[in-house]
PAKEDO-577443 format. One record per atom (N, C-alpha, C, O): x, y, z. Coordinates in pm, whole numbers, plus 50000, padded with zeros to 5 digits. Layout:
<recs>
XYZ...
</recs>
This chain:
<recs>
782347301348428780957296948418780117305048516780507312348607778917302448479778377311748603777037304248668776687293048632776577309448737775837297848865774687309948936774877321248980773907304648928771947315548969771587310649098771147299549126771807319449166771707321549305770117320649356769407329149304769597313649428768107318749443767487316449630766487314849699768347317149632768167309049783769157314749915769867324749926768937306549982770827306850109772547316250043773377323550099772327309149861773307312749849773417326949755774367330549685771997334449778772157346749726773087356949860773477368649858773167348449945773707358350088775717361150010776317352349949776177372750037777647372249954778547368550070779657363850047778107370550196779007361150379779287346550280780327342550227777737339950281777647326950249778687319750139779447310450164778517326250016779447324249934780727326549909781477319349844781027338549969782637340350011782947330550094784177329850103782427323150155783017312450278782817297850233783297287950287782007298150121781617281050082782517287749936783677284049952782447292649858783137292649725783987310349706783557321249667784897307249740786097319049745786657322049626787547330449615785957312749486786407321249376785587324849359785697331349255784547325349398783367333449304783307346649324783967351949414782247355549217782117367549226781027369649199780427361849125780297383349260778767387649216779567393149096780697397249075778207390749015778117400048910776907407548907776957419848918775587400048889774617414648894772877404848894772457395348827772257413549010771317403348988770327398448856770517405548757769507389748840768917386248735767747373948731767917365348818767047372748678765677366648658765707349948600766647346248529764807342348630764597331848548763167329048563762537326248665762667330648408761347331848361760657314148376761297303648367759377315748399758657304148366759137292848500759457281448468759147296948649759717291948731758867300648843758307310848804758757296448990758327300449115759187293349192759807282849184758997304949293760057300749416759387302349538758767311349595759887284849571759087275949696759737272849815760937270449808758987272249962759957260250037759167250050030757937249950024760007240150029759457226450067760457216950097761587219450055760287207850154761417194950152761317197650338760447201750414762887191950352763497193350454765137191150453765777181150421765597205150502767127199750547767657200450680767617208850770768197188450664768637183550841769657199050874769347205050977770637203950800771347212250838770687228550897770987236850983769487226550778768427239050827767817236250965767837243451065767227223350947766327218251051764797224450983764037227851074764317226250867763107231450796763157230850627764167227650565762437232850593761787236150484763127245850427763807253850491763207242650306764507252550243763977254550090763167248350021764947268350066764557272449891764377260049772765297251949763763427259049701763677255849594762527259149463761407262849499762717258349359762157261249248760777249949140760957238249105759847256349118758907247849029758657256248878758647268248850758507245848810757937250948704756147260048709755137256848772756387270848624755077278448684755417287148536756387294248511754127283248444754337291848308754347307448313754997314848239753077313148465753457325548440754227335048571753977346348612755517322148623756407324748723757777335048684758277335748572758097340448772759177345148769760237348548904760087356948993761577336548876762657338249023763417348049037764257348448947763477354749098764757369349100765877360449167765367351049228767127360649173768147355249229769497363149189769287374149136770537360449200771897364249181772617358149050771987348848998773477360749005773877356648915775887361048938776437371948916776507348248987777697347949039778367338648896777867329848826779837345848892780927335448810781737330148906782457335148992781427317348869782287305248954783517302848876784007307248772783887292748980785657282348913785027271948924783917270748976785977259848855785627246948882785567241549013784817231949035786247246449099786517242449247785187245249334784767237749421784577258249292783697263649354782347257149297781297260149355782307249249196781277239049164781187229349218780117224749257782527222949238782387210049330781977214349483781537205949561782117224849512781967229749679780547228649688779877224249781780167233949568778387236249537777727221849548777017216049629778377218749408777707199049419777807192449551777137182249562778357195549633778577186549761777927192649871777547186349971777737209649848776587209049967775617212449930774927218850010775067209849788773437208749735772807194349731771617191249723774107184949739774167171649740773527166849658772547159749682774177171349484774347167849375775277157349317776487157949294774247146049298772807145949196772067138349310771047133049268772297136249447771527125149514770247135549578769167129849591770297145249605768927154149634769267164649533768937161249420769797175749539769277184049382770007185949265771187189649267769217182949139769447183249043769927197349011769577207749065771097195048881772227202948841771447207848699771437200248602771097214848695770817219048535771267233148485771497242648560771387233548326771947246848306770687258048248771087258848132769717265148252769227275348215769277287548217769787295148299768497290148083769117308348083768377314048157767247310248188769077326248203768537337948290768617350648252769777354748243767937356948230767727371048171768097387348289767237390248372769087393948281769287407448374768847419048328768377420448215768997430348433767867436948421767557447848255766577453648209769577445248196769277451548038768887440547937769527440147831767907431547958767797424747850768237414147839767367405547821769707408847842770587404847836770337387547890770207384648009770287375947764770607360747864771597356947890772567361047827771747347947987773087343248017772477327548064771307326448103773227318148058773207305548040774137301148201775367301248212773067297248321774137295148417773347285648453772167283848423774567274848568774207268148655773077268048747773147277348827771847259048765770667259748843770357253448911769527246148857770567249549066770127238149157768687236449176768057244749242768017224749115766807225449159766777206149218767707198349202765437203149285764947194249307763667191649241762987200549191763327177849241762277170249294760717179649352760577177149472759777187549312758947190149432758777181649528758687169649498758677186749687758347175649764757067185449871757007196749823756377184349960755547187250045756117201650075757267202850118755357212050054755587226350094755997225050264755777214650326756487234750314756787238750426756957249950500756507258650425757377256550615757717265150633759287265750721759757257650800759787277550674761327277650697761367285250841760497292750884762727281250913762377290650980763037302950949763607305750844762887311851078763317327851093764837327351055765247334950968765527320051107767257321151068767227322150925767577332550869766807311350860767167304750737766387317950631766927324750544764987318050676764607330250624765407344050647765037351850559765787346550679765987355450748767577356450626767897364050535768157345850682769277341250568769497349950393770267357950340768167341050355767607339250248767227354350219767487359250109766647361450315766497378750267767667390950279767837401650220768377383950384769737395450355770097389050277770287397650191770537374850207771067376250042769997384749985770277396649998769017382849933767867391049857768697409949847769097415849746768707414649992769137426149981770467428849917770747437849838771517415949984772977417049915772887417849728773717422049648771817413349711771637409949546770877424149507770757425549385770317435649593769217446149543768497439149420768437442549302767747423249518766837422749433765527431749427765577440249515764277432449343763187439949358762697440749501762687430549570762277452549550761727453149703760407442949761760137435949858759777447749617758247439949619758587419749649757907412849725759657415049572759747403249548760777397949672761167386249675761207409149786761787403049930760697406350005761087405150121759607409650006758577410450078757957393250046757727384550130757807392549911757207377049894757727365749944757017356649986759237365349943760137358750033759687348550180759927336950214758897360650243758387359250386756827353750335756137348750424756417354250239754427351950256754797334750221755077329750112754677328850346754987316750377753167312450437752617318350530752747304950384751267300350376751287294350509752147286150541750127299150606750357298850795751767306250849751757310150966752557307550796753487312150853753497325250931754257326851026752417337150880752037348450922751437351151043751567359951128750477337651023749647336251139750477335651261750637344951340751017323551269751497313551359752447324151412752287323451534753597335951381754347342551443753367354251515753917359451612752237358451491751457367851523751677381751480752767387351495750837386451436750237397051390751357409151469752127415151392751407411751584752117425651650753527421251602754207427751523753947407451668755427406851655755887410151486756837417351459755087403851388755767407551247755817424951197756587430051116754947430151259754457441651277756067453551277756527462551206756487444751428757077451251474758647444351448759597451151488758907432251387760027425651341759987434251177760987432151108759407439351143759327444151017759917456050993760667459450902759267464951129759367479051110761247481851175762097488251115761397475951286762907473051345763437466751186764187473951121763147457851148764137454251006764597464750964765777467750984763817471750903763467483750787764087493950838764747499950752764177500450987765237508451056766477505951104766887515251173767167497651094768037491751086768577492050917769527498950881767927484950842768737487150701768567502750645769237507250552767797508250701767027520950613768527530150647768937537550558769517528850814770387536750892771547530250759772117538350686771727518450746772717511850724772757515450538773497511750446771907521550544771777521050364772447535750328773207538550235771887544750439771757560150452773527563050480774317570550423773677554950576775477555850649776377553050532777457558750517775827542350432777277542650312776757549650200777467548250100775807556450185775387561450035776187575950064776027582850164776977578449968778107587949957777277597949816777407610149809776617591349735776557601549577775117595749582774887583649577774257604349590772707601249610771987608349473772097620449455771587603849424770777608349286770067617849328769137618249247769827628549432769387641249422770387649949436769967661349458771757648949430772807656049433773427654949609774287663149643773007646249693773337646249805775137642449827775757633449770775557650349907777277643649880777547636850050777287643850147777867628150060778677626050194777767629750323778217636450416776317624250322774907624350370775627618750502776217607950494775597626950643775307624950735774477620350822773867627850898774307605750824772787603650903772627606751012771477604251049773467612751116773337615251204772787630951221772677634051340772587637051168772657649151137771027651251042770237660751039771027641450992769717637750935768397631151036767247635651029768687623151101768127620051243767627632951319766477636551346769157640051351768577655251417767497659451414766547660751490767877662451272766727671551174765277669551178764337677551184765347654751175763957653551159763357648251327762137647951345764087645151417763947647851574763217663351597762277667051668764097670451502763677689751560762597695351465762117706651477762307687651385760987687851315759757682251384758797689851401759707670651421758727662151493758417669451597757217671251616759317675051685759597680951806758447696851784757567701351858758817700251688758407714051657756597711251632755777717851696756157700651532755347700651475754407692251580753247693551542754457685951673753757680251795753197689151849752097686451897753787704551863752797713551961752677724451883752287734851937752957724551752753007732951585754177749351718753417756651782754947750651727755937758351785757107753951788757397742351812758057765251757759827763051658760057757151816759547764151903760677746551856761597743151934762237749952009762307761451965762887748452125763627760252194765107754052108765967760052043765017746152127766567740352065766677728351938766117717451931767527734351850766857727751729768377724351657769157733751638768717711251622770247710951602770197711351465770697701451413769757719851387769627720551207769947736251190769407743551106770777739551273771437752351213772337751551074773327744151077772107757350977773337759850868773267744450868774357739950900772357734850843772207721650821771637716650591770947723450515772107707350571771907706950448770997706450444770627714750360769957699850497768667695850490767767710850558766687714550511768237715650636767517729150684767757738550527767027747950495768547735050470768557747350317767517743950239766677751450191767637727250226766657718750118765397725050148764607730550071765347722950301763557725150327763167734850325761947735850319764157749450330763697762450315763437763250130762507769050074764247757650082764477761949910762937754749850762167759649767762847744349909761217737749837760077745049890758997745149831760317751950014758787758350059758987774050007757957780349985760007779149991760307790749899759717789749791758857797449748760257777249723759897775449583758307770849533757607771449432758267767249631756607760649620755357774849632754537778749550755637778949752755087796549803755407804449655754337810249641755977806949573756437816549464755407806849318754667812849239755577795649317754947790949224753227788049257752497782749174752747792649393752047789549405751297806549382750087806049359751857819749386751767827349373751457829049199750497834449144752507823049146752127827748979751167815048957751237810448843750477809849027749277798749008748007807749026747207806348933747547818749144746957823749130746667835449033745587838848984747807840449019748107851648872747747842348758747167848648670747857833448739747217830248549746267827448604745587830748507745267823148701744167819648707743037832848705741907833148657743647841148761743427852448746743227862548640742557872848641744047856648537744247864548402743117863348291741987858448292743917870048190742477871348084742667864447956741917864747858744167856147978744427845047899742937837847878741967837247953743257830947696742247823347647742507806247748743557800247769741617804147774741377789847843742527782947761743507783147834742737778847678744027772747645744887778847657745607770947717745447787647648746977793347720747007790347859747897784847923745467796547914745907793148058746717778548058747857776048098745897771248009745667756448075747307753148001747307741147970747967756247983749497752447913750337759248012751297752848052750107774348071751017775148128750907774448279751507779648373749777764948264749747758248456750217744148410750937737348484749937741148327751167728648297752737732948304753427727348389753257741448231754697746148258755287749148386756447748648427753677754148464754007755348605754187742348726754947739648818753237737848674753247721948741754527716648694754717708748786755407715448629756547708248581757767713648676758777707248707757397728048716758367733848803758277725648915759327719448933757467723548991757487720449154758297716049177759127711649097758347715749333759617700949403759017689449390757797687549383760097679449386759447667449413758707663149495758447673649554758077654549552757547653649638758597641449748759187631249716758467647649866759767644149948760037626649983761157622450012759147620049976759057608149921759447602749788759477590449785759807609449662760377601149573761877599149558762587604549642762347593249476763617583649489764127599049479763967604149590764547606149410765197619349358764917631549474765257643349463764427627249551764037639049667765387638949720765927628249748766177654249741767257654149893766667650850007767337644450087765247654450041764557653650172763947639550210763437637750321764027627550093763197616250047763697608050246762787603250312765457608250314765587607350410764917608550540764717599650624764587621350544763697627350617762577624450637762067624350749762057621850544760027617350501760267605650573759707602850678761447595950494761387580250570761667580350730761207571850808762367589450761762387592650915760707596050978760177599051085760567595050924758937602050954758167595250937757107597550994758267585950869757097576050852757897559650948756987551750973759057555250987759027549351070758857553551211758837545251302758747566051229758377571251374756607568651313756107558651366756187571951269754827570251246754057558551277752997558551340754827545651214755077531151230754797527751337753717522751370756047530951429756217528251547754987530951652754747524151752754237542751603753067546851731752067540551637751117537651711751797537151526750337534551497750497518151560749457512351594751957510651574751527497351608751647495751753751787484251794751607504751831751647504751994750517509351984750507514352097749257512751932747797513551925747407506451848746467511251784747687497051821746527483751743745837471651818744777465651800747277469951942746407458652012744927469152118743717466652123745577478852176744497484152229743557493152185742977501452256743347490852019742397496451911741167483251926739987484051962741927472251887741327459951884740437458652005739327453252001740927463552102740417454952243738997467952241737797465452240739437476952240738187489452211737027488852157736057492452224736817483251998735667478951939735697470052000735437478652084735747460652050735177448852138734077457952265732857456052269734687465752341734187476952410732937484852321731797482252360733047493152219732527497852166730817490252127729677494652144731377475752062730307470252017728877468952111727707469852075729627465952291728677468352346727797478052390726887476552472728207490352319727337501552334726437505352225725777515652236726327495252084725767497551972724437494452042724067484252099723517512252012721737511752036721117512451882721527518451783719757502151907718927506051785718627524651730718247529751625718897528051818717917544551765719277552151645720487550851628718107560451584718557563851448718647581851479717757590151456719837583951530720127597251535720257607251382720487603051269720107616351410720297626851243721357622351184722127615251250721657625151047723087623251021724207633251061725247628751108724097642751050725107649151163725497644951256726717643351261724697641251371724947634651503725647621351472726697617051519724937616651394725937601351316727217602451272728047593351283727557619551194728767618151178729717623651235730777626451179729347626751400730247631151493730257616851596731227615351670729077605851597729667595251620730997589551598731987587651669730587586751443731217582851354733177585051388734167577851389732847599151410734317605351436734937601551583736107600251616733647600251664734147596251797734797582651818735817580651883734097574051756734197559551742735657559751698736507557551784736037562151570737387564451535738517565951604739587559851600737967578851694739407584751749739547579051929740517580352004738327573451955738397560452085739417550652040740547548452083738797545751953739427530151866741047533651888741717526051958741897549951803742907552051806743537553351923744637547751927743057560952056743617564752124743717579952165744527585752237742427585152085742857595552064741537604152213740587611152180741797601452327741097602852427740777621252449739667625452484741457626552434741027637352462739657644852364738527649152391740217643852281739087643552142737967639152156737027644452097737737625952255736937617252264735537623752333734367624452293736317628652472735687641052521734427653052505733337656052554735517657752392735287673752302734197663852230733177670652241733887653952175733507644252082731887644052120730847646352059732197640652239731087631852311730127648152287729107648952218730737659352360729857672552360729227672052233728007670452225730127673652108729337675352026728517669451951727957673951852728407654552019727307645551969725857650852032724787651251970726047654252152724797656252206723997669752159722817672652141725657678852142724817689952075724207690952018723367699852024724297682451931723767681451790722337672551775721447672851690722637661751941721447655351881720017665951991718787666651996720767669852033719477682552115718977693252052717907699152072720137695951945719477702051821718667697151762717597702551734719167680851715718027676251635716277678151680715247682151625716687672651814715227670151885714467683051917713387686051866715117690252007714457697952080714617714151978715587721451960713627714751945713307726751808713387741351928712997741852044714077752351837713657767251836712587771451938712767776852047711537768251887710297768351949709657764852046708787770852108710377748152072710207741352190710987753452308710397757952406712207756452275712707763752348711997779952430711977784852543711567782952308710357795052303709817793852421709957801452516709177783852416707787782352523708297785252655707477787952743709787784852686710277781252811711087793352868711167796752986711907801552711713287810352743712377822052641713207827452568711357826052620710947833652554711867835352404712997831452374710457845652301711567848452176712857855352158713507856952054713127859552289714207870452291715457863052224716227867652139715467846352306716487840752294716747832852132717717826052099715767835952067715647830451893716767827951906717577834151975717047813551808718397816151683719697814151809720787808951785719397817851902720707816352009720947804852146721817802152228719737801052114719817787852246720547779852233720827772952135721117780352381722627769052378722257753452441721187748852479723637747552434722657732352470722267734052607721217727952627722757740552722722217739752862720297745252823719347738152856720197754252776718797758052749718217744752646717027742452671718617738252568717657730352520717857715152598717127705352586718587715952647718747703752805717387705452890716397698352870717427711852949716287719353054715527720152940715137708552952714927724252831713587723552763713217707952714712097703652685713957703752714714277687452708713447677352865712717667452864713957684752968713307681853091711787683553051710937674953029711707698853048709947701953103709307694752986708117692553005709797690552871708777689552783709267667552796709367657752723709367671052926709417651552946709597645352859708797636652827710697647852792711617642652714712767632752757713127621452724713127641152833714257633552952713907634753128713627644153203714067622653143714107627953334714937632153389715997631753327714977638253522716557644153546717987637853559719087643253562717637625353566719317614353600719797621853433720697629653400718667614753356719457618753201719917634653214721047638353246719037641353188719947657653234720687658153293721517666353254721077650353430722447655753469723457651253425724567656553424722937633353355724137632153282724527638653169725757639153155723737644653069724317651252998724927666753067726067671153052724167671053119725367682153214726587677353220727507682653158726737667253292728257662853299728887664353191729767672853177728407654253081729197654352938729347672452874730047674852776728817679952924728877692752859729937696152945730917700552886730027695253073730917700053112732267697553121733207705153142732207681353094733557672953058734377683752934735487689152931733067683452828733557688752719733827702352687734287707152584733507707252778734017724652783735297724352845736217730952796735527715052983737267714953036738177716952914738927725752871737607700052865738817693752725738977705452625740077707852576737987712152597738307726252487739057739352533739887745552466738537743152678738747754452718740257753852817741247760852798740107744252915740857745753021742107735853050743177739953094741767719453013742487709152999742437701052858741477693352856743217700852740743407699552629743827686452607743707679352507744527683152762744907666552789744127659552854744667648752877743157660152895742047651752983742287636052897742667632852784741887629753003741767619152986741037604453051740837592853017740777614453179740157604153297738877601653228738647606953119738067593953285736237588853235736347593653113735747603153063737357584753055736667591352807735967576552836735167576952742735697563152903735177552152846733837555652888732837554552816733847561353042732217563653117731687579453050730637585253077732337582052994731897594552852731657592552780731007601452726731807582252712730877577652596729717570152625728567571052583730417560252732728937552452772727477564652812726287562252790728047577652875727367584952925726647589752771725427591552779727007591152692726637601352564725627589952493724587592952435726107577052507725117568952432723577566252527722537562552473723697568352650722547562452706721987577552703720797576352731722337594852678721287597852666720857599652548719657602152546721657599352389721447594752255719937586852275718777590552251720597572652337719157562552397717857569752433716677570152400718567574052504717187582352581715977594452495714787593652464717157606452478716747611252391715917609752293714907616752283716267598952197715507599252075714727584252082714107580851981714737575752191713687570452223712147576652264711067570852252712397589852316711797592952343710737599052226709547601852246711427600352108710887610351988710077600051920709337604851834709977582651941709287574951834707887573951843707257567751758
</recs>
């Protein structure tokens, strides 16, 4: 007989130890159903799996063949028929196919939330079953439940999950649907260590452990291959082919490419995912102190209406504060002002002061000082923008890592923004 797993007992630990005849067979669906916690079990101490009718629901679960023995093991710790009901419905797998199995359900009773064990439970069965990815993510969207653990910790309980199974998935996959044989993750790690390494300061590594490496062939053979097809991309575009030939054999050409190193069929698809949980990892060690920033930020929002240029080197500054991205912030601040001293202080204005010789070539120190005489700004403001010019020539020219005063650098750039174009109304 067989028996639909949807819960605790999609875990295969669980069921090898409560029912020792059973066997997976393959996961599978039951239509016209949603899957809830609610209740309470004393053994959980929370809220545990169970099922409602829902016309346009659908349960992913397991689908195991039992013995008779391993039913009664079931009936007695589902504590059947006195809390959940025994029923038989069909369940549909992933060729089509129904099958008619055993289904523990209850009673609805008051939703709840489960805890982390039990959940937690409940999703390595999910994985033991390779149910859908999308539908062990739903698993966890427990209504308050998101809240109440906080925002960084799931953040970061998520991304540790996901590196952890991502190693553990990589360590037994032996025959990989891009032709991969006997995938070394350790060796794969390297790789993309001496990549990251390289591409942080864009220069080859002094030491790089992907010599005569599988993945060092892969990545030469796709940028080979990509460089050559990208070559006969410019040759038909080039040609004197009729617009429809062209346009067919940049389709034939497009069919060539590599995959892109992210899809399931990529050799390199490893690598990318190495790359995007290092990615993970730093964008969520800058969120709490992204957050705390616009809080900062907001108090520097002035009424005045700078050019749009100058707005959209704000714009960029604001951004890369928020991120973390301080040095930039700097270089940032310069070129807000540049731009807004451009706006203001005209060619001409300059004229009056640096003669025509200097047309077309006045830099911001010359329209700073024409900014002065034409009492535009008083001198505190000029020297503060001096400063900011000069902050921002270090960060470009001399120190690339600066980082000291980026908060009293912006504050500095907005009060003479303030100033500046208060002055123009």
């Amino acid at each position: 007989m067989y028996y639909f797993a949807y819960g605790s007992k999609m875990s295969h630990e669980q069921m090898t130890k409560r029912c020792p005849g059973s066997s997976f067979l393959k996961r599978a669906y039951l239509k016209h159903y949603k899957f809830i916690y609610d209740g309470y079990s004393e053994k959980w101490g929370c809220a545990v799996a169970n099922i409602k009718k829902d016309i346009c629901g659908k349960v992913w679960g397991c689908l195991f063949e039992i013995t008779d023995e391993d039913l009664k093991e079931l009936d007695e710790y589902e504590g059947y028929p006195r809390i959940y009901q025994r029923e038989e419905l069909e369940v549909e797998d992933d060729s089509g196919y129904v099958h008619k199995a055993i289904v523990y359900l209850r009673t609805g009773q008051k939703s709840g939330k489960p805890t982390e064990e039990y959940m937690r439970t409940v999703i390595d069965g999910a994985w033991d079953c390779k149910l859908p990815e999308k539908y062990i993510v739903s698993l966890r969207n427990v209504k308050g439940m998101f809240y109440e653990m906080g925002l960084m910790n799931q953040l970061e309980g998520v991304i540790d999950s996901y590196q952890e199974e991502h190693e553990g998935f990589w360590d037994l996959k032996e025959d990989y649907v891009g032709g991969m044989q006997d995938l070394d993750y350790d060796k794969a790690e390297n790789f993309a260590k001496a990549i990251l390494k390289g591409t942080e300061k864009l220069i080859s590594p002094d030491e790089c452990d992907y010599d005569d490496s599988y993945f060092k062939n892969k990545w030469d053979e796709n940028a080979e291959l990509e460089q050559r097809l990208n070559e006969k991309w410019v040759d038909i575009a080039k040609s004197n082919l009729p617009d429809k030939e062209k346009k067919e054999a940049i389709l034939k050409l497009l069919m060539q490419y590599p995959v892109k190193p992210e899809s399931e069929k990529s050799p390199l698809r490893v690598i990318w995912e190495l790359f995007a949980i290092k990615m993970s990892w730093e964008s969520v060690s800058k969120i709490q102190d992204g957050a705390n920033r616009i809080f900062s930020l907001y108090r520097l929002v002035r009424s005045c209406k700078p050019s749009e240029p100058t707005q959209e080197f704000l714009s960029r500054l604001s951004r890369c504060y928020v991120w973390g991205f301080d040095p930039e912030c700097i270089i940032l601040c310069r070129a807000v002002i540049d731009n807004a001293f451009r706006d203001v202080i005209s060619d001409q204005m300059c004229e009056k002061y640096f003669g025509s010789r200097y047309s077309k070539s006045f830099n911001l120190v010359n329209r700073i000082q024409a900014a002065e005489k034409e009492e535009l700004i008083d001198k505190s403001i000029k020297d503060i923008a001096h400063r900011i010019r000069e902050r921002g020539n270090k960060a470009i020219h001399y120190q690339p890592d600066i980082t000291k005063q980026v908060w009293e650098t912006i504050c500095n750039t907005v009060t003479v923004l303030g100033a500046l174009y208060k002055s123009t109304i």
